[in-house]
Every structure is written in C-alpha cells, then in structure tokens.
N, C-alpha and C positions, 0 to 999 in steps of 0.2 A: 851406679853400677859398681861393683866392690872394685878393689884394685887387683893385681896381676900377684901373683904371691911371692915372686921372685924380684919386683920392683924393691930397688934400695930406698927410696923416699916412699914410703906406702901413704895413700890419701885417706880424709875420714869421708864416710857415707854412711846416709840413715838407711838400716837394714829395714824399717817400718815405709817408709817411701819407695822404696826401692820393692817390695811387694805390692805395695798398691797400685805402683805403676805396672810391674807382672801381671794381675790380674785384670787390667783395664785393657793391657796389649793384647790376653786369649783372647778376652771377649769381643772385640774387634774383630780379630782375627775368624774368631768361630760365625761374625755377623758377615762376613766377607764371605764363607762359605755358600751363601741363597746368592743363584745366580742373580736371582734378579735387584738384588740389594748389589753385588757388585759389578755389575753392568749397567745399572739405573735404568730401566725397562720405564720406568713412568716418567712422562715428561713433565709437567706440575710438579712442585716443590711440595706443595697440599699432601699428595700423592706418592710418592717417594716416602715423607714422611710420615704419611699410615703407612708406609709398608716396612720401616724400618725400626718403628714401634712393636709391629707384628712379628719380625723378625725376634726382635729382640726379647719378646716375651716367652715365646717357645725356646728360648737360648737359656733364659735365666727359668722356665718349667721344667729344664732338663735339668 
C-alpha cells in the first residue's frame, strides 16, 4: 500500500505488486457478488467448486 503523503519517514512499496494485489481484491470481490458463491448453497466441496469455477468464468467473460 503506498505510504501517507504527509508521512515524515515515507516507506518504499512495489507500485507493480500493489496492482496485482488491486486486481485480485475486485475479482473476489465481483465473485462474492453470486449469492450462492457467497453464501455457499452447495454442501460438497465437489460442488461449491463447480460453482465457483462457473462464477468465475462469466466474471473474467465480462
């Protein structure tokens, strides 16, 4: 996360990491959206994960 702009000691951070972890956080976030991915509607593990496969394909078709 960058530092604070007003900070007297300012930190270093990689601005290339610091995106890749941005874009890993929407996509979660956008997979959280299908109720039943974040409620877990399937009880099998099997199951859940077709569904969140599934999820995630129409996330990344969009």
């Amino acid at each position: 996360m960058p530092p604070i702009r007003s900070r007297v000691e300012q930190r270093t951070w990689d601005r290339d990491l610091y995106k890749a972890r941005h874009l890993v956080e929407n996509f979660f976030a956008r997979l959280k959206q299908y109720r039943a991915i974040a409620t877990r509607y399937d009880k099998t593990a099997r199951n859940f994960l077709g569904a969140i496969h599934l999820a995630a394909a129409v996330v990344w078709l969009h």
